[in-house]
C-alpha positions as CSV (number, residue, x, y, z in Angstrom):
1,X,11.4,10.2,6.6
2,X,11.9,9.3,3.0
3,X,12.8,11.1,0.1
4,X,10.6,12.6,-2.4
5,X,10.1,10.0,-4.9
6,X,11.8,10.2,-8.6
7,X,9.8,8.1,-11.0
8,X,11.5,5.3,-12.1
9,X,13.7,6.0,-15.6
10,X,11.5,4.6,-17.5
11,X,8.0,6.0,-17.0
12,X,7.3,9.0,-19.5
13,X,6.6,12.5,-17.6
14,X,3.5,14.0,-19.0
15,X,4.5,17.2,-20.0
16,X,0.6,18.9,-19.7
17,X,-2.3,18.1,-17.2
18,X,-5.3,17.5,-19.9
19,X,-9.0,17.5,-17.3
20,X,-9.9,14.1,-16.3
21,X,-12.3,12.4,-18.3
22,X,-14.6,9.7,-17.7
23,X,-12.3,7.3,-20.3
24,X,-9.0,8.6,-18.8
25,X,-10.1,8.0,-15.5
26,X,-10.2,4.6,-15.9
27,X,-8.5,2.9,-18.4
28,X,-5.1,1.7,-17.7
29,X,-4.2,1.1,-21.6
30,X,-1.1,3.0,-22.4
31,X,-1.4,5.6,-24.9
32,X,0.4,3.2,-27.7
33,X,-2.3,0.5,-26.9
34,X,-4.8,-0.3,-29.6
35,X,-8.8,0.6,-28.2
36,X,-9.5,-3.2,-28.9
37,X,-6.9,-3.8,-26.3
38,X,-8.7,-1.0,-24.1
39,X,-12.1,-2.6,-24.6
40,X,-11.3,-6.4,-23.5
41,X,-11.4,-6.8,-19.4
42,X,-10.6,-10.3,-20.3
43,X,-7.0,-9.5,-20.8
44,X,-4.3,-10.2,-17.9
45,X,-4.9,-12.4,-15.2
46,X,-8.3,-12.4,-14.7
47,X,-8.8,-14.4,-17.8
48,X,-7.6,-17.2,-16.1
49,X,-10.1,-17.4,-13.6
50,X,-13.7,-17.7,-14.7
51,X,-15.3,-16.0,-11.4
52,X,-14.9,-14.1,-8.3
53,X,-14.7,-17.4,-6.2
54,X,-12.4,-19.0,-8.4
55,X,-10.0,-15.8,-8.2
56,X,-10.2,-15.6,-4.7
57,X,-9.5,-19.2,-3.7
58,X,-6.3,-18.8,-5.3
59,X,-3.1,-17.7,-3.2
60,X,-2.7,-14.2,-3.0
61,X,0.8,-12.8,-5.1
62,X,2.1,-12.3,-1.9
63,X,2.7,-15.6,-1.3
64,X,5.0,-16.6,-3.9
65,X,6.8,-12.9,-3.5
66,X,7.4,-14.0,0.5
67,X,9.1,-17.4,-0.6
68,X,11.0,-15.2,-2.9
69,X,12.7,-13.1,-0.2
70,X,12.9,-16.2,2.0
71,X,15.3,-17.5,-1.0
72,X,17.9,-14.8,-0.4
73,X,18.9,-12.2,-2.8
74,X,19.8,-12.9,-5.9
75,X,22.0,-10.1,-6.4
76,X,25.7,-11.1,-4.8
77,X,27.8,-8.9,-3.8
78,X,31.1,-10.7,-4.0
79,X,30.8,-11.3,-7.6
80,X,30.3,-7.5,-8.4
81,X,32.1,-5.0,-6.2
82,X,35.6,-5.2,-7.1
83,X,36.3,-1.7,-6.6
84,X,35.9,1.5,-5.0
85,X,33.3,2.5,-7.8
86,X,31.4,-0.3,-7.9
87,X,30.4,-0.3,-4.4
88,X,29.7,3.5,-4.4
89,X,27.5,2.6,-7.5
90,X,25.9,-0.3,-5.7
91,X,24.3,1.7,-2.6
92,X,23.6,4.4,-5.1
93,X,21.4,1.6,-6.7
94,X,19.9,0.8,-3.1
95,X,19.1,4.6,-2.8
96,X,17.2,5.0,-6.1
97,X,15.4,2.1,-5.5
98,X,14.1,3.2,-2.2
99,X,13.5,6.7,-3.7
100,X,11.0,5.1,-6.3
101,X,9.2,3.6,-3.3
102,X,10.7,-0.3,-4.2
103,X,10.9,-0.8,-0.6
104,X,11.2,-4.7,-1.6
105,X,14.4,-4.6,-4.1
106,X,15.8,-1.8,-1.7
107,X,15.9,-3.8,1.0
108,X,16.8,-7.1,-0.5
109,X,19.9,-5.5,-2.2
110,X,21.0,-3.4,1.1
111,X,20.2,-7.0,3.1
112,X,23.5,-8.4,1.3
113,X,25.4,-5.5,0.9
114,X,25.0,-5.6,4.9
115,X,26.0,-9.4,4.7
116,X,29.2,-8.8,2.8
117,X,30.4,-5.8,4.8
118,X,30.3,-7.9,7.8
119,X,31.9,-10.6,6.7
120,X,34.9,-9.4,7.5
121,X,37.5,-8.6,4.4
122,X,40.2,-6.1,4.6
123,X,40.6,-4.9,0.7
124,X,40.1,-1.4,0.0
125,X,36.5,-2.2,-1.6
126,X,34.8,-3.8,1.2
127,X,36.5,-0.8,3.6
128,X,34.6,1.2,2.0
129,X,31.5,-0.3,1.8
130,X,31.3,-0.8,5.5
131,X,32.1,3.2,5.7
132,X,29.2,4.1,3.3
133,X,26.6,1.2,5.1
134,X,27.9,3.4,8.4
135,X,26.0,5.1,11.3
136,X,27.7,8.4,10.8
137,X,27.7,8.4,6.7
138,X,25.4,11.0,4.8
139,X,23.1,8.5,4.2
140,X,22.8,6.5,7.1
141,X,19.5,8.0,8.5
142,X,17.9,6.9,4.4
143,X,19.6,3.2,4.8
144,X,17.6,2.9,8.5
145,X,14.7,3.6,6.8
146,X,15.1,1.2,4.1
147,X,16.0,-1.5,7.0
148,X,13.1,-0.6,8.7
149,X,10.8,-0.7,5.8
150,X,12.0,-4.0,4.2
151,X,10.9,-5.5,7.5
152,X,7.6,-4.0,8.1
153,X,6.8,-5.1,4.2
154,X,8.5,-8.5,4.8
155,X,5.6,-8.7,7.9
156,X,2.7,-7.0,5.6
157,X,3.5,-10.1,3.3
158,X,2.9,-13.1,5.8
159,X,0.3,-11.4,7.2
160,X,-1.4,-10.7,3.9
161,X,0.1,-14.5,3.1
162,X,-1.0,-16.5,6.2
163,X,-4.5,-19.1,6.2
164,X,-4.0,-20.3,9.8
165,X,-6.7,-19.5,12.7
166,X,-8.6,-17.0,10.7
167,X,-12.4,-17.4,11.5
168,X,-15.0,-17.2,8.4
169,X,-17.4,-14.2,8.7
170,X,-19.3,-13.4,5.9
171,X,-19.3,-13.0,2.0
172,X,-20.8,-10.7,0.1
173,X,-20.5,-8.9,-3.2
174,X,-17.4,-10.7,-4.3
175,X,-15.8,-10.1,-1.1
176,X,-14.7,-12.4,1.7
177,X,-13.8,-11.2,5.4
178,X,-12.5,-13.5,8.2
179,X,-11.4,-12.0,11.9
180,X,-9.2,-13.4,15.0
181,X,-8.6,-12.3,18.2
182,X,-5.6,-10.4,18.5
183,X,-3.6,-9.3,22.2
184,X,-6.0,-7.9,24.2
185,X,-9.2,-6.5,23.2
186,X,-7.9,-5.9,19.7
187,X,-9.2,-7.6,17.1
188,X,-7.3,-8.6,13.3
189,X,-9.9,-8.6,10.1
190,X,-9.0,-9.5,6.8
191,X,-10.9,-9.0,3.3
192,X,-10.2,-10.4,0.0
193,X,-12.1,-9.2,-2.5
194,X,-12.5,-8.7,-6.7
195,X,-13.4,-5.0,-8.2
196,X,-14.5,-5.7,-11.2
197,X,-15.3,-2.3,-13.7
198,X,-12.4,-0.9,-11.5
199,X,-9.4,-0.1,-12.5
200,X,-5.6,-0.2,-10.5
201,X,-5.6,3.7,-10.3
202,X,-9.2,4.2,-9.0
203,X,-9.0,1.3,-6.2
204,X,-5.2,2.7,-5.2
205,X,-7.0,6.0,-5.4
206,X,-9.0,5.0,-2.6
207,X,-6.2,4.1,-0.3
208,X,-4.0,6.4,-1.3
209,X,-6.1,9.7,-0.2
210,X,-6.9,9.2,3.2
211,X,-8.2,12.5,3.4
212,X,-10.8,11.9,1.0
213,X,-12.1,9.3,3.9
214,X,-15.2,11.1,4.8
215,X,-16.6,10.5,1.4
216,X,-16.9,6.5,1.4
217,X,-15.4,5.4,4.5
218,X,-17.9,3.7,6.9
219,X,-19.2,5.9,9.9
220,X,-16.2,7.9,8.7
221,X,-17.4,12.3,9.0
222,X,-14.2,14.2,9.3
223,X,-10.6,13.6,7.2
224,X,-7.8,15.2,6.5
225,X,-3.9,14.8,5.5
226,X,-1.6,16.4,8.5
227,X,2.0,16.2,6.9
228,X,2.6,15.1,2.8
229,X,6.1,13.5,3.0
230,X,5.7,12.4,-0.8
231,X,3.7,11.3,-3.4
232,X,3.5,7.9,-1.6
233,X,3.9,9.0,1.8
234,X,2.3,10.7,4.4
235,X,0.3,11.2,8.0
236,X,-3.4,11.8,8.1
237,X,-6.1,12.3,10.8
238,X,-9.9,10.9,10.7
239,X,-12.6,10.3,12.8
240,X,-15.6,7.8,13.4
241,X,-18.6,8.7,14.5
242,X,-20.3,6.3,16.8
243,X,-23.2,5.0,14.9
244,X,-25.1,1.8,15.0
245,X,-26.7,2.8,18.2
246,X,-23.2,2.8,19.9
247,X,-23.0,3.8,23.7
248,X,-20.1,5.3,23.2
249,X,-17.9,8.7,22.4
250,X,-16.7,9.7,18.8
251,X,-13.3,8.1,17.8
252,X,-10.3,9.0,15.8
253,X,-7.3,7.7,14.0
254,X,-3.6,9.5,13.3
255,X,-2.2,7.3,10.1
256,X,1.2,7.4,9.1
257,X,1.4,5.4,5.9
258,X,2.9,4.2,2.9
259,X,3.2,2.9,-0.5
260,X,5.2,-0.4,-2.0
261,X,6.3,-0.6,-6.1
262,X,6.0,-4.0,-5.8
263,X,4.8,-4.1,-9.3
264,X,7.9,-6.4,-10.4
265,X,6.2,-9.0,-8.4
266,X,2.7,-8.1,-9.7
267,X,1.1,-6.2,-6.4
268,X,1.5,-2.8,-4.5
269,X,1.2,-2.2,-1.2
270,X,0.0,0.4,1.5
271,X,1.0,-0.3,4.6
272,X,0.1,2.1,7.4
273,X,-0.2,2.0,11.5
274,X,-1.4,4.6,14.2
275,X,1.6,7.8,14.4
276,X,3.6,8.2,17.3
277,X,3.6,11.6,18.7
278,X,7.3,11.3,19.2
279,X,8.5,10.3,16.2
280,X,6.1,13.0,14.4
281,X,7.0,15.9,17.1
282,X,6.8,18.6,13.9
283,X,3.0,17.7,13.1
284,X,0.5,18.5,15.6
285,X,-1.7,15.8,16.3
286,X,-5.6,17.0,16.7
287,X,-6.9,16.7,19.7
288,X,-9.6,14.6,21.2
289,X,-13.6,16.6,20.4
290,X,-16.4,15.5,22.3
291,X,-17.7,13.8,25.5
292,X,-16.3,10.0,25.5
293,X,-13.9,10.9,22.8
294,X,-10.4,8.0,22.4
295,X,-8.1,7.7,20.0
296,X,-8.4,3.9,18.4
297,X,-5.1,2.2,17.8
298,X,-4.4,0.8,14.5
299,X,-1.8,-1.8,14.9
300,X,-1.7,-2.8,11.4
301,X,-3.4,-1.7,7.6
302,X,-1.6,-4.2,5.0
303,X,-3.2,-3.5,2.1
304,X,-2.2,-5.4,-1.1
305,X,-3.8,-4.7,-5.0
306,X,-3.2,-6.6,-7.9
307,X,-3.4,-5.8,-11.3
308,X,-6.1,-8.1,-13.1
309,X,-6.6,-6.5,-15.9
310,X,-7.7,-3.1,-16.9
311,X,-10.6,-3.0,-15.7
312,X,-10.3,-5.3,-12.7
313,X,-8.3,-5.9,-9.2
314,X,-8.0,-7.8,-6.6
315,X,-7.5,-6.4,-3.2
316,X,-6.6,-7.7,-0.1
317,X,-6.4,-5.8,3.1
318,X,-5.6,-6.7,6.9
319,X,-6.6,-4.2,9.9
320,X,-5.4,-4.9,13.3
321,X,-7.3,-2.3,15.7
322,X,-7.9,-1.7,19.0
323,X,-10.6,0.6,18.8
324,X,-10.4,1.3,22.8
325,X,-14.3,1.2,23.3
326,X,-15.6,-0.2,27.0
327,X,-17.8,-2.7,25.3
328,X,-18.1,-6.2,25.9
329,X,-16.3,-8.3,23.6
330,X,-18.8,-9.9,21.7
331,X,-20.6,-6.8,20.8
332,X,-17.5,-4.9,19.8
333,X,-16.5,-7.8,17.5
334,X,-19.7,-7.6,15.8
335,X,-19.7,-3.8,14.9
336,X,-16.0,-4.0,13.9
337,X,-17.1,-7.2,11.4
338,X,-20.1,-5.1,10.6
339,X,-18.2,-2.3,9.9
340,X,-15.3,-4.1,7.6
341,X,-17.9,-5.9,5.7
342,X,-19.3,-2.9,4.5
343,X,-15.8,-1.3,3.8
344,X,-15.0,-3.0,0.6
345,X,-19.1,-2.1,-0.6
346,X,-18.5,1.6,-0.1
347,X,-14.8,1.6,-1.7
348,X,-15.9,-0.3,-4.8
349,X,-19.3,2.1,-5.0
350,X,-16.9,5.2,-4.3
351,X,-14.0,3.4,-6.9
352,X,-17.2,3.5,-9.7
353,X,-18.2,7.1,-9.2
354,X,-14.5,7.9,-10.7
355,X,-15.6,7.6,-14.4
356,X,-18.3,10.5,-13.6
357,X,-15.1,12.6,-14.0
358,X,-14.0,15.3,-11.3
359,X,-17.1,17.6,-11.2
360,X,-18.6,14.7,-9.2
361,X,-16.5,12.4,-7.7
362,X,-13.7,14.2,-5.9
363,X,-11.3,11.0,-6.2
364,X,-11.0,11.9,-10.2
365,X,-10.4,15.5,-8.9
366,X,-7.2,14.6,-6.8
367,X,-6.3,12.2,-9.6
368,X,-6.4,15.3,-12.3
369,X,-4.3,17.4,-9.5
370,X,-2.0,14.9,-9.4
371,X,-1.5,13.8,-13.1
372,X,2.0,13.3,-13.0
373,X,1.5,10.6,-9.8
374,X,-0.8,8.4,-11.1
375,X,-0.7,8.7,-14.9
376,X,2.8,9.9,-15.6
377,X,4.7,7.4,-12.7
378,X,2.0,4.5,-11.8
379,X,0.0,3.8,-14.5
380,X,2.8,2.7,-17.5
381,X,4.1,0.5,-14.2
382,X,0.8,-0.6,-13.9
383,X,0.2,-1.6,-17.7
384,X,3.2,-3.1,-17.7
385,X,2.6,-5.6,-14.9
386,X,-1.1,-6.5,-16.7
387,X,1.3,-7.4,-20.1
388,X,3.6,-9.4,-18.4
389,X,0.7,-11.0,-16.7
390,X,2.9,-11.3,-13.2
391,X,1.4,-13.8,-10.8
């Protein structure tokens, strides 16, 4: 499990928690920006592009980010840790980094510090940085997690990256989703769509808080978080109700998940799968309610957002599932299309209801409860990723 995450150095903690309004809500202009600047959805990337379809045909940021960690790191080890302090400041840097949820850097930089203890010098400096990467050091169970991590985001990335055997299903609203078969009966579906009138916060918003599920996610009637591990971090629990005339029991979901700062490279991610009951043995899983009940398997949810402009995003997302349904094949591919079609409708109808401020959409509620999170940490990274204009 991670650590509680310190925002990064330089985002500015909001000392007070002013109520939500409709403008605060969504607008991702930082407080020095002029209201002109506020008022144009033309600026950032999204200028470039004069329509959904011209957006979407482009390569996702992911791509160019995966060829970047392909290259190596850049950061070298042997030119820098000369002695005992340097290397005790350099996995101090791996540490923060990690602890700001930059999964990505954190990984990359621990990636060649692993490298360069293992290449097997004897001066005091490297000594010492194979006792600190160690198995019994203080911080060996954080540096796992960062291993793990950087691998499971280094798969979200292809995954989110790769063109090859996907099938075309359908478009709509701005959206496009494509499917393949995956092992067994499970099935992989990918949408890429553009929210336009939505900003970064509300569509991360939507991900972020699974248990605010049950108020746009389809067939979804029951949500809730089990275990908060941070403010970018935790294990939820929801359930699907049958629906679309469905021979079958209700079914249910435990989600472990995450969040990526990727904002350096112009993207974050969410990437979640179904929790082990092992490796979560202090929550109590829920148990199965009602005749015909299972517990679906969710392989894989990449989720990937980009920064467009202030008032627009591009998010991609990838769902492996196995939704454990005795169904023939061909009907329980057309649900699940059905079903993931209509996701990215509901988010961006859900995202919209934001501006209506807390006392009706309860997204804007949670975002007021957690000011500091998403105004205070995400949204000067946010507004600085639209300035740079990151690709």
């Amino acid at each position: 499990t991670s650590s509680a995450c310190t925002p990064p150095p330089r985002c500015r903690r909001v000392p007070s928690k002013p109520a939500l309004t409709p403008r605060s809500s969504s607008s991702l202009v930082a407080p020095s920006a002029s209201p002109s600047a506020a008022a144009s959805p033309a600026r950032g990337l999204l200028a470039r592009f004069h329509s959904a379809a011209s957006l979407l045909v482009q390569p996702p940021p992911t791509v160019s980010l995966l060829r970047k960690l392909k290259a190596g790191s850049v950061f070298r080890p042997e030119e820098v840790l000369q002695s005992e302090l340097e290397v005790r400041a350099s996995v101090s840097v791996v540490l923060e980094l990690a602890r700001a949820h930059r999964w990505l850097q954190a990984g990359s930089r621990l990636q060649a510090l692993d490298s360069f203890a293992s290449s097997g010098g004897r001066d005091a400096a490297t000594l010492l940085l194979r006792r600190l990467l160690g198995e019994t050091h203080t911080h060996a169970s954080e540096l796992k997690t960062i291993r793990t991590r950087y691998s499971e985001c280094a798969d979200a990335l292809a995954t989110l990256s790769g063109a090859d055997d996907w099938t075309f299903t359908r478009e709509f609203e701005g959206s496009v989703t494509h499917f393949k078969q995956g092992e067994g009966d499970s099935l992989w579906m990918r949408t890429d769509g553009l929210l336009s009138g939505i900003s970064t916060l509300e569509c991360l918003a939507m991900w972020k808080e699974v248990d605010l599920f049950r108020h746009w996610f389809p067939l979804c009637d029951a949500s809730s978080t089990l275990r908060r591990q941070s403010n970018a971090e935790a294990c939820a629990h929801f359930s699907l109700c049958a629906g679309l005339g469905l021979p079958i029991g209700r079914r249910d979901a435990v989600l472990h998940g995450y969040g990526v700062d990727a904002l350096s490279d112009g993207l974050i991610l969410v990437i979640a799968k179904s929790a082990n009951a092992k490796e979560f043995s202090e929550i109590e899983f829920p148990p199965l309610q009602g005749f015909g009940a299972a517990r679906m398997q969710i392989h894989a949810l990449q989720v990937m957002v980009q920064p467009l402009s202030p008032t627009a995003v591009r998010c991609r997302y990838v769902l492996h599932i196995d939704v454990c349904a005795p169904l023939p094949r061909p009907l329980v591919h057309f649900v699940a299309q059905r079903v993931i079609g209509r996701l990215f409708h509901d988010m961006q109808s859900e995202a919209r209801r934001i501006k209506l401020g807390p006392g009706e959409s309860p997204h804007a509620k949670r975002m007021e409860e957690e000011h500091d999170t998403y105004f205070g940490w995400l949204l000067p990274r946010v507004v600085e990723a639209i300035e740079r204009g990151v690709v």
